[in-house]
SEKOL-932890 format. One record per residue (C-alpha): residue in one letter; x, y, z. Coordinates in steps of 0.05 Angstrom, whole numbers, plus 5000, padded with zeros to 4 digits. Layout:
REM residues N
resn u v w
A X Y Z $
...
This chain:
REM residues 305
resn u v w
X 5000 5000 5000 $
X 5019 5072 4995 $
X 5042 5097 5058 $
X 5035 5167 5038 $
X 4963 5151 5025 $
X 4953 5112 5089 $
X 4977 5159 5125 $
X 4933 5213 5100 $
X 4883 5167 5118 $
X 4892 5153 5176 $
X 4894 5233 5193 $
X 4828 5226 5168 $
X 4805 5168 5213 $
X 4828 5218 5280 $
X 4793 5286 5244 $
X 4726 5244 5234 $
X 4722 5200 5296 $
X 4710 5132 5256 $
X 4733 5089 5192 $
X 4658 5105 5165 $
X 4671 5169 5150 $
X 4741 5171 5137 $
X 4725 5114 5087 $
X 4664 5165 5048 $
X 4721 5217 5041 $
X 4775 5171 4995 $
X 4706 5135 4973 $
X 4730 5069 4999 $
X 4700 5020 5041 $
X 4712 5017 5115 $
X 4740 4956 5110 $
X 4799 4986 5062 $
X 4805 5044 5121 $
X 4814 4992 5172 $
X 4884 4948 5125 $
X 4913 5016 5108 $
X 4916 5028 5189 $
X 4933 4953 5202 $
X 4992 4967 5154 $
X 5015 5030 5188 $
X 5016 4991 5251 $
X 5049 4935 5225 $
X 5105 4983 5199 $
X 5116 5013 5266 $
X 5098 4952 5306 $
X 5056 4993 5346 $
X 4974 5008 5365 $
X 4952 5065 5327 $
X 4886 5067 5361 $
X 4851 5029 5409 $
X 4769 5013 5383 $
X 4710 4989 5427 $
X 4652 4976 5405 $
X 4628 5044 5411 $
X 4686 5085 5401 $
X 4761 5095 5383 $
X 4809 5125 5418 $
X 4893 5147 5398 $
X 4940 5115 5435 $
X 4998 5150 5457 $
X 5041 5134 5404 $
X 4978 5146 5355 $
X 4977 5222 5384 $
X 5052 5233 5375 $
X 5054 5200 5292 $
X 4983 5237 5281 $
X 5023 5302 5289 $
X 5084 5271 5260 $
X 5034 5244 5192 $
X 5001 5322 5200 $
X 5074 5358 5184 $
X 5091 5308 5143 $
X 5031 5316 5094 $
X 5033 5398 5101 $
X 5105 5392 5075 $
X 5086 5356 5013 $
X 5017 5395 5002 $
X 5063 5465 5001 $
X 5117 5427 4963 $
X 5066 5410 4904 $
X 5031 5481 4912 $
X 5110 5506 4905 $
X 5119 5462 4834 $
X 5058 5474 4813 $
X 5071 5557 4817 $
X 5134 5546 4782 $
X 5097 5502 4727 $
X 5050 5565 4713 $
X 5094 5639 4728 $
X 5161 5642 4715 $
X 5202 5647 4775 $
X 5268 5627 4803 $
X 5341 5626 4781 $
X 5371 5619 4717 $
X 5443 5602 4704 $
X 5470 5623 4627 $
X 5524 5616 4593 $
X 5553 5654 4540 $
X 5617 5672 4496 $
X 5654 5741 4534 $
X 5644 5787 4469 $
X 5562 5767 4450 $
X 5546 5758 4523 $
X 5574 5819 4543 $
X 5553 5867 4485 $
X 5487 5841 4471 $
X 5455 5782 4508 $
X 5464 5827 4574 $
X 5434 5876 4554 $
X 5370 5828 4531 $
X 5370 5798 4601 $
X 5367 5865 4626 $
X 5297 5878 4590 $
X 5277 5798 4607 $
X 5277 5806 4673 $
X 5245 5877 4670 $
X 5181 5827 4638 $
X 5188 5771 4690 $
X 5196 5803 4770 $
X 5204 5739 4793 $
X 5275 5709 4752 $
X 5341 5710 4772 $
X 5396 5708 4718 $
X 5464 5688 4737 $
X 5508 5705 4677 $
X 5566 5666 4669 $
X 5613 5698 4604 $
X 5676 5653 4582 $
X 5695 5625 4515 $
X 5700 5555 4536 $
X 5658 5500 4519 $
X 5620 5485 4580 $
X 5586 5425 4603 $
X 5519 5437 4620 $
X 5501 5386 4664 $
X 5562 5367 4696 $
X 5568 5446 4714 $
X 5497 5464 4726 $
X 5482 5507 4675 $
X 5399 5521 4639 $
X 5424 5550 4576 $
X 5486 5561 4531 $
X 5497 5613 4479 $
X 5547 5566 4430 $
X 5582 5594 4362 $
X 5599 5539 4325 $
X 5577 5471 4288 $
X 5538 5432 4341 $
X 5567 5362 4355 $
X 5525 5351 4422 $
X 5458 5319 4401 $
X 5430 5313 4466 $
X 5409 5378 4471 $
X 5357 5419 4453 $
X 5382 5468 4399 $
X 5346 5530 4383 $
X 5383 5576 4314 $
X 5400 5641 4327 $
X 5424 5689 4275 $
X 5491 5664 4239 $
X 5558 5701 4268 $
X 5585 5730 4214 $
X 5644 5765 4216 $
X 5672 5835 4186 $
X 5746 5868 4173 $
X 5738 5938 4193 $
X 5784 6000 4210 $
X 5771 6071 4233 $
X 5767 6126 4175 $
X 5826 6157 4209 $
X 5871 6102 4199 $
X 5853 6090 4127 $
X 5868 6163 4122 $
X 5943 6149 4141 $
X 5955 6079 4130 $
X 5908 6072 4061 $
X 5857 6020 4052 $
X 5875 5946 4036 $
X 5847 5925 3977 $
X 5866 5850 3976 $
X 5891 5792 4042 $
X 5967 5808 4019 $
X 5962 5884 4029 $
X 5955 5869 4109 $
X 6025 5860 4113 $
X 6033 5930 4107 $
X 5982 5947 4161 $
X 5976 5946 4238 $
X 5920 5880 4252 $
X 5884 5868 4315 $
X 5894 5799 4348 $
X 5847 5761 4385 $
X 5880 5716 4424 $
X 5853 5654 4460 $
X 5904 5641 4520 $
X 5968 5662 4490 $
X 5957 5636 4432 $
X 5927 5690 4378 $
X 5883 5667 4330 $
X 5900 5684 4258 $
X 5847 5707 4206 $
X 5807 5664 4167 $
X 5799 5681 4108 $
X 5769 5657 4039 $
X 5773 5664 3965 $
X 5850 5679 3964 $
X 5884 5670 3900 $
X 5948 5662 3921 $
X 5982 5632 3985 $
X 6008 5712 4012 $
X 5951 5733 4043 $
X 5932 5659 4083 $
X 5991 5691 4133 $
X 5974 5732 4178 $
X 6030 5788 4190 $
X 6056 5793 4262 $
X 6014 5834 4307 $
X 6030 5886 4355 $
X 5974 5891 4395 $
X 5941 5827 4416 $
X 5880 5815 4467 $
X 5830 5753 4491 $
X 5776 5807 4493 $
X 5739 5832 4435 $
X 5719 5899 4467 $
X 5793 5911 4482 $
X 5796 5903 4400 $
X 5753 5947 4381 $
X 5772 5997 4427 $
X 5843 6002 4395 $
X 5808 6004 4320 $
X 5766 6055 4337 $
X 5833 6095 4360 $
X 5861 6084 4301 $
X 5913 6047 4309 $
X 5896 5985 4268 $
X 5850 5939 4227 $
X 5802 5893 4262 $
X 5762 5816 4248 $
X 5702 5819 4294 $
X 5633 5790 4289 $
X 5593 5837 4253 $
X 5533 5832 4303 $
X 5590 5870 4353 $
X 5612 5926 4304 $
X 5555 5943 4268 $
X 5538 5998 4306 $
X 5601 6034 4302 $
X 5595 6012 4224 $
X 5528 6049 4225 $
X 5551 6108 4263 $
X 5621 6112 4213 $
X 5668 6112 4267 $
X 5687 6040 4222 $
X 5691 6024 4165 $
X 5681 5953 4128 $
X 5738 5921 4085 $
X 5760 5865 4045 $
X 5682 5832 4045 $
X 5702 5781 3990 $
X 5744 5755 4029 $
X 5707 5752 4096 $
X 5703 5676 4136 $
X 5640 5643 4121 $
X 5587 5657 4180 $
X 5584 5611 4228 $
X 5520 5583 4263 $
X 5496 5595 4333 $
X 5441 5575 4373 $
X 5415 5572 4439 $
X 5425 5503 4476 $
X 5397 5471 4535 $
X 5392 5399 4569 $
X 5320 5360 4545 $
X 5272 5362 4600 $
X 5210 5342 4583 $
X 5180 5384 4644 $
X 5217 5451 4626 $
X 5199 5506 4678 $
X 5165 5577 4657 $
X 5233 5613 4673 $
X 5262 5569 4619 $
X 5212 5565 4562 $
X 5205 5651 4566 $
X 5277 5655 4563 $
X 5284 5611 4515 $
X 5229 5636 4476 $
X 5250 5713 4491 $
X 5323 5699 4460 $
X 5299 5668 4402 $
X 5258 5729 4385 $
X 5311 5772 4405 $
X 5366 5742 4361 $
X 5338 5679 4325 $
X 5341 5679 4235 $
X 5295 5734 4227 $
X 5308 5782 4284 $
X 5326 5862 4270 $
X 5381 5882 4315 $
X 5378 5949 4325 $
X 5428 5990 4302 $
X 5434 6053 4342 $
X 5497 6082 4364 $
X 5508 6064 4429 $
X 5515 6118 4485 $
């Protein structure tokens, strides 16, 4: 038998005075009131009650697990009412993570206006450009830029990450504007740089083997910002996502370059673990995101403050 139910039961059997009506509120027969008590007994090896023929009485161990069986059933009755608020408002904590550049720029900003919609979400943001393991580390949601090779998630498409060669009208001014790969040689380039290694420029539809070098860099970072910063100086030219620079690119404080030659885009989407009871604070994030950034968003493209 269920002891949860036989216990709840039972709580009925000392609020009603007899197995009658305690047996017309589960809409079972007295009978069946009278083994799920015999099997509470038998568990504790104990009298639960004491019955006459007139009336029924607790013993003293039957007072003490009656209270016992009352907090015991209150716990689980505001447990369930707990779920079942979570099943229907979102609420409680989210953990995301996301690549240092897009997370920083843009998705932080859209969790800012998220949780301006839902009161009752927490976002922990966590920004690296690591690969992280979702469920060994805890983790809802991932923002990941690159071919997916983990099936077992849930994968939701974002808009590609394309990418952009840009350089401040200033320095173009001074330094001229490269017209093919091989003319970098003779210009300042911006290195990102993943530990200390920096990561040379992809690049496609090169006739010849001079421009599949990248020349030696004199300033190199592991953050994007840091980058841009330096092109918008003026000191060199710059690879970044074009999601990141297109408002300066809008604005004119950069300019594009060298387009035929650009990387092709790379995807990226918005993972999480499958769960086939997904809470409210996960489905409106999810769902928010993919408005926000999925295939046929608009990113506005405002200069920044």
């Amino acid at each position: 038998m269920d002891k949860l139910r036989s216990m709840e039961i039972f709580v009925a059997v000392v609020d009603a005075g007899n197995f009658t009506a305690a047996a017309a509120r589960f809409n079972i027969s007295p009978v069946m009131v009278g083994k799920h008590i015999a099997q509470l007994e038998a568990t504790l090896g104990a009298r639960l009650l004491t019955r006459t023929t007139r009336r029924q009485s607790l013993t003293e161990i039957g007072i003490q697990y009656a209270e016992q069986c009352r907090a015991i059933l209150a716990q689980i009755a505001a447990a369930e009412r707990g779920a079942e608020a979570m099943r229907s408002v979102p609420r409680g904590r989210l953990r995301i993570t996301a690549p240092t550049s897009f997370g920083s720029e843009w998705l932080a900003p859209a969790i800012a206006d998220y949780l301006q919609q839902h009161p009752e979400v927490s976002v922990d943001l966590n920004l690296n450009d690591r690969t992280v393991d979702l469920v060994e580390e805890g983790y809802d949601a991932a923002i990941r830029i690159a071919p997916l090779e983990d099936s077992s998630m849930i994968a939701r498409p974002l808009r590609h990450y394309g990418m952009t060669i840009c350089a401040s009208p200033d320095y173009l001014r001074r330094h001229g504007t490269p017209r093919t790969p091989a003319d970098l040689a003779q210009h300042e380039c911006l290195d990102f740089m993943v530990g200390t290694v920096g990561v040379h420029w992809r690049m496609q539809n090169l006739r010849d083997k001079r421009g599949k070098q990248q020349p030696e860099c004199r300033f190199r970072a592991n953050n994007g910002l840091a980058l841009r910063m330096a092109a918008l100086k003026g000191f060199g030219i710059v690879m970044q996502a074009e999601i990141l620079v297109a408002q300066e690119i809008a604005a004119g404080r950069l300019v594009p370059l060298l387009s035929e030659y650009l990387p092709a885009p790379r995807p990226m989407h918005l993972v999480y673990p499958r769960d086939r009871r997904a809470t409210p604070k996960l489905t409106t994030f999810v769902d928010f995101v993919v408005e926000r950034f999925g295939p046929a968003a608009h990113l506005p493209l405002a200069s920044s403050a």
